[in-house]
MMTF fields as JSON, N, C-alpha, C and O atoms, coordinates in Angstrom:
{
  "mmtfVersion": "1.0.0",
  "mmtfProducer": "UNKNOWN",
  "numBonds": 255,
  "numAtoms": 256,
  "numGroups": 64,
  "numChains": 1,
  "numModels": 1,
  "chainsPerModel": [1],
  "groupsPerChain": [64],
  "chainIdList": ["A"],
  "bondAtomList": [4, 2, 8, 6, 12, 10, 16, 14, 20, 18, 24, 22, 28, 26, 32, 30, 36, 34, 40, 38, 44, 42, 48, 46, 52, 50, 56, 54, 60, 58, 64, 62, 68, 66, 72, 70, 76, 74, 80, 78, 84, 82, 88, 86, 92, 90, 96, 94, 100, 98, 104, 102, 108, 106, 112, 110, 116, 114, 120, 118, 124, 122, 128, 126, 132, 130, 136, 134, 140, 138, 144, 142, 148, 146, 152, 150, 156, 154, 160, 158, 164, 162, 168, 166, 172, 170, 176, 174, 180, 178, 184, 182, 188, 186, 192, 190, 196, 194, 200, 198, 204, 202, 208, 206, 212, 210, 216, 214, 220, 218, 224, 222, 228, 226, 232, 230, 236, 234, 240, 238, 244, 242, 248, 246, 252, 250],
  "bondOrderList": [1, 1, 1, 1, 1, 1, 1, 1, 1, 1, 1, 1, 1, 1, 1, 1, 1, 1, 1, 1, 1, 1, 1, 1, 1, 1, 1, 1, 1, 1, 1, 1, 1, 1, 1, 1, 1, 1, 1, 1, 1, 1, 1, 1, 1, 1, 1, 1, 1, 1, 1, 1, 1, 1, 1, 1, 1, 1, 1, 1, 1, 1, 1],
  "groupList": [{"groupName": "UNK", "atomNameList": ["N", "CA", "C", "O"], "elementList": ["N", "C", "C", "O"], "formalChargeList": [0, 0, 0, 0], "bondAtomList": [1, 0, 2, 1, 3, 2], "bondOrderList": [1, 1, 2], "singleLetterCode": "X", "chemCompType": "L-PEPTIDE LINKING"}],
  "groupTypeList": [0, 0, 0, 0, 0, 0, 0, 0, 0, 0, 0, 0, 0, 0, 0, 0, 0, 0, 0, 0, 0, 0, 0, 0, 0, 0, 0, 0, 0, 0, 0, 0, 0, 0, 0, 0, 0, 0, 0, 0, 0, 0, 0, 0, 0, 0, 0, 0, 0, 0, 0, 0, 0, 0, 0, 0, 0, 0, 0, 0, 0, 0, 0, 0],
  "groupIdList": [1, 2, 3, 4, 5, 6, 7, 8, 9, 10, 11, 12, 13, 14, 15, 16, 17, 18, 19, 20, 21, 22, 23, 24, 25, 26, 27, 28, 29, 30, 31, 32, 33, 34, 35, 36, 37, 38, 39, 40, 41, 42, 43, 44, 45, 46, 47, 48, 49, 50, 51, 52, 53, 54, 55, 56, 57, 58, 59, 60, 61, 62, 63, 64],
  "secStructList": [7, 7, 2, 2, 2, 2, 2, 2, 2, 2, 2, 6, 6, 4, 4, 4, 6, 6, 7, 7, 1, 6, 6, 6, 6, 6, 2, 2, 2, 2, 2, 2, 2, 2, 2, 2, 2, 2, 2, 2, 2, 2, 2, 6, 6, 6, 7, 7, 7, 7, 7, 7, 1, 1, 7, 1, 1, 6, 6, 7, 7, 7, 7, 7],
  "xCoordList": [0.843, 0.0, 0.898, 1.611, 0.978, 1.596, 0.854, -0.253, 2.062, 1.754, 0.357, -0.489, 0.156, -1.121, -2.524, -3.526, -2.332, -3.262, -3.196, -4.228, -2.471, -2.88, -3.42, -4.287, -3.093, -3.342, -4.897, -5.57, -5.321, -6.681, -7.531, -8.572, -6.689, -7.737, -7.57, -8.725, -6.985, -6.695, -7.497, -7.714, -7.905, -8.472, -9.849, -10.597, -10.289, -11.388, -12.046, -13.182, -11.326, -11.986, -12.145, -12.97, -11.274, -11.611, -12.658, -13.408, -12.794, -14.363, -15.26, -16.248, -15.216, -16.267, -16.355, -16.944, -15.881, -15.637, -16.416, -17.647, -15.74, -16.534, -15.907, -16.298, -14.343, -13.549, -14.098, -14.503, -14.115, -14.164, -13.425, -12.331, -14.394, -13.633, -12.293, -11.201, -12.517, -10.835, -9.621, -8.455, -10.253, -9.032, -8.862, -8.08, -9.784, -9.469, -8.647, -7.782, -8.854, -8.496, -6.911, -6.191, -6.628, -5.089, -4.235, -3.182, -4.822, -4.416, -3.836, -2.629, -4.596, -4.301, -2.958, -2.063, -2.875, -1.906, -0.828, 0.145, -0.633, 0.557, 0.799, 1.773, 0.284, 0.485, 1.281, 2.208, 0.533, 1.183, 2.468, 3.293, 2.553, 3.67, 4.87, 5.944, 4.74, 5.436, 6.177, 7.264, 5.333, 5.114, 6.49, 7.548, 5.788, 6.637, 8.329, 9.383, 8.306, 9.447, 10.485, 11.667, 9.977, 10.642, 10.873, 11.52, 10.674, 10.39, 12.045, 13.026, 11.638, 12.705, 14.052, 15.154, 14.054, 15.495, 15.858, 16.971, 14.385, 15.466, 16.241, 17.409, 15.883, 16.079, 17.762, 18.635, 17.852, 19.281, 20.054, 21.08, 20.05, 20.553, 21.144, 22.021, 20.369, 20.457, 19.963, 20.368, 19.036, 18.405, 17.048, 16.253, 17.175, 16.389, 14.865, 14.551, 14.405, 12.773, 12.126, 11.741, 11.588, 10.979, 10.206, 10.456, 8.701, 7.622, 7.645, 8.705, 6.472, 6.034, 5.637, 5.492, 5.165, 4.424, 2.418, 1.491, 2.359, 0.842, 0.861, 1.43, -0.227, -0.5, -0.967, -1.397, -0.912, -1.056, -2.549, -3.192, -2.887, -4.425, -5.185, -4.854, -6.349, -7.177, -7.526, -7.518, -7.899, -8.655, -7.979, -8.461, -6.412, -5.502, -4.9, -4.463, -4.758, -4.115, -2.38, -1.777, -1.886, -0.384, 0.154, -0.329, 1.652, 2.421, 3.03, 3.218, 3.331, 3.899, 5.171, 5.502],
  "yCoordList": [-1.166, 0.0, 1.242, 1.386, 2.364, 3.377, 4.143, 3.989, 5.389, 6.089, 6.929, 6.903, 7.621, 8.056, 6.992, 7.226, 6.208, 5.069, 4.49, 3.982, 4.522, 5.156, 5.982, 5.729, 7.04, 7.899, 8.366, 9.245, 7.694, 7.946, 7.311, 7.761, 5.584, 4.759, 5.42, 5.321, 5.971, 6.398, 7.786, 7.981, 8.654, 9.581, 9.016, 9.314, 7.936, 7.808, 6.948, 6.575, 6.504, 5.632, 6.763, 6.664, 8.149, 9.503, 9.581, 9.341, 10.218, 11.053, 10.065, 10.379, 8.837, 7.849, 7.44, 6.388, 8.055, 7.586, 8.408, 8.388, 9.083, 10.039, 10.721, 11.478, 11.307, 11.992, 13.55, 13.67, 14.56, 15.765, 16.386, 16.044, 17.27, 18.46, 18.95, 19.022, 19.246, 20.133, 19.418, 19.743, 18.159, 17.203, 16.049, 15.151, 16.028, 15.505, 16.609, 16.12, 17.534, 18.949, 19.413, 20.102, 18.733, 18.663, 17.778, 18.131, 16.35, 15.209, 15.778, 15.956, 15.971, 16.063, 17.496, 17.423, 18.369, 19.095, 18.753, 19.381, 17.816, 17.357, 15.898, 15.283, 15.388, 13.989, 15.258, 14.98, 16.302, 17.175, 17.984, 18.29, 18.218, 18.256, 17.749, 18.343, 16.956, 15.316, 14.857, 14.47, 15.053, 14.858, 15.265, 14.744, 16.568, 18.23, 18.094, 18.563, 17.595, 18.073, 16.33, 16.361, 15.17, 14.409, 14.542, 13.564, 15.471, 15.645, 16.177, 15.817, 17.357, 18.737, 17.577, 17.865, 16.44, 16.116, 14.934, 14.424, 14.514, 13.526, 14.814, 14.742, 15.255, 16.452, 16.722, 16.737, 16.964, 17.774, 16.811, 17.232, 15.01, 14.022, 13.679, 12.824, 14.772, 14.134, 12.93, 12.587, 12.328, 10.826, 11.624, 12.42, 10.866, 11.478, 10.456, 9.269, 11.382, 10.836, 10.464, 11.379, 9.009, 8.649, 8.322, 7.403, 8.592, 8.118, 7.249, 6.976, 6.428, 5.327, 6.007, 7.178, 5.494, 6.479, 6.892, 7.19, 6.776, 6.933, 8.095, 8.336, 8.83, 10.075, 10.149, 9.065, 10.978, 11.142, 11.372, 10.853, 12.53, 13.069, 12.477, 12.309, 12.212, 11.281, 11.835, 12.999, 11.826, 11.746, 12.799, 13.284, 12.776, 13.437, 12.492, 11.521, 12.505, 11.754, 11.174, 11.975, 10.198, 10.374, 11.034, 11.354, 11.471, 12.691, 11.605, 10.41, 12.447, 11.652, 11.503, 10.733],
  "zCoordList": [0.0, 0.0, 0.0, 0.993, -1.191, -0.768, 0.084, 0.601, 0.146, 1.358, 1.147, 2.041, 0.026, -0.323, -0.13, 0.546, -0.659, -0.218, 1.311, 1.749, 1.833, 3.482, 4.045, 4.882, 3.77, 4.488, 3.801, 4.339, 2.625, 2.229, 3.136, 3.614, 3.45, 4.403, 5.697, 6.111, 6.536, 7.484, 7.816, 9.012, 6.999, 6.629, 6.727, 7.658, 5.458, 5.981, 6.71, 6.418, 7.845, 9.23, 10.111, 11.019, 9.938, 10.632, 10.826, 11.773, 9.133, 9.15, 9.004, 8.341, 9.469, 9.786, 10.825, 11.07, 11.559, 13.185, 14.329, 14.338, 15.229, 16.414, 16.479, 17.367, 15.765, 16.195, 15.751, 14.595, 16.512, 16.617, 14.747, 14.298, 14.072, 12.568, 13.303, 12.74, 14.522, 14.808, 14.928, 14.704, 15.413, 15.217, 14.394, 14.704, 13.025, 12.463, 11.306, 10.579, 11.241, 10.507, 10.735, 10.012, 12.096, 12.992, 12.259, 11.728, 12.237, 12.172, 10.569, 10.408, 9.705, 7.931, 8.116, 7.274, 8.866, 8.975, 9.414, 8.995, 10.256, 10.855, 9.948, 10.38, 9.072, 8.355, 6.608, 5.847, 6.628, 5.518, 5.866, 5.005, 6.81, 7.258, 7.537, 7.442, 7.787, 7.798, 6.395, 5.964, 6.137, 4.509, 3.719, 3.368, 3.658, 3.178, 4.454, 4.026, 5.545, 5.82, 5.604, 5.947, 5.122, 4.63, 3.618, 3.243, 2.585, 1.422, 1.186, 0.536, 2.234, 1.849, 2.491, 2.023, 3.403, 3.811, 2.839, 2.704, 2.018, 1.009, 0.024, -0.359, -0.088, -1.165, -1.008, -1.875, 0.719, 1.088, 1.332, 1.867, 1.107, 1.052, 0.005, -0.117, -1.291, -2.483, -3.25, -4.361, -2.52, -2.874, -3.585, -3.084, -5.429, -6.547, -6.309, -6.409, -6.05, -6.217, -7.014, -7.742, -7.423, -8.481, -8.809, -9.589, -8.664, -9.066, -9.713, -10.277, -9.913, -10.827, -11.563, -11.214, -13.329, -14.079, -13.436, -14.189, -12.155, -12.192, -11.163, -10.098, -12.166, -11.78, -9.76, -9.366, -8.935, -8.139, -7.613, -6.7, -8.719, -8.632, -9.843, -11.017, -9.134, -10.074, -10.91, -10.508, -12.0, -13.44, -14.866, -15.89, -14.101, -14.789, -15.56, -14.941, -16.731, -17.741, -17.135, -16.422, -17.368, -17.195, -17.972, -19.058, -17.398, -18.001, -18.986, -18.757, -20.33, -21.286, -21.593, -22.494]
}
């Protein structure tokens, strides 16, 4: 399971659950964050990031 496909299922047992908008609204800020600041230290490691060819956001064509 990638990480996007986690955090979709994870997301939605949230907002299907009992947990409180403010903290489920927390939770997606600190998982984007997370995110964004592993991002920036593969970056300053130098380790090249490589997607698979499949698009990220749905119903966008793949890049050619």
């Amino acid at each position: 399971m990638t990480y996007i496909e986690q955090f979709e299922a994870e997301l939605l047992k949230k907002l299907n659950g009992t947990e409180a908008e403010a903290v489920i609204v927390r939770w997606v800020s600190e998982k984007i964050l997370e995110s964004y600041r592993n991002g920036i230290t593969a970056g300053q490691k130098g380790t090249q990031v490589i997607r698979k060819g499949q698009s990220r956001r749905r119903g966008f064509p793949k890049a050619q």
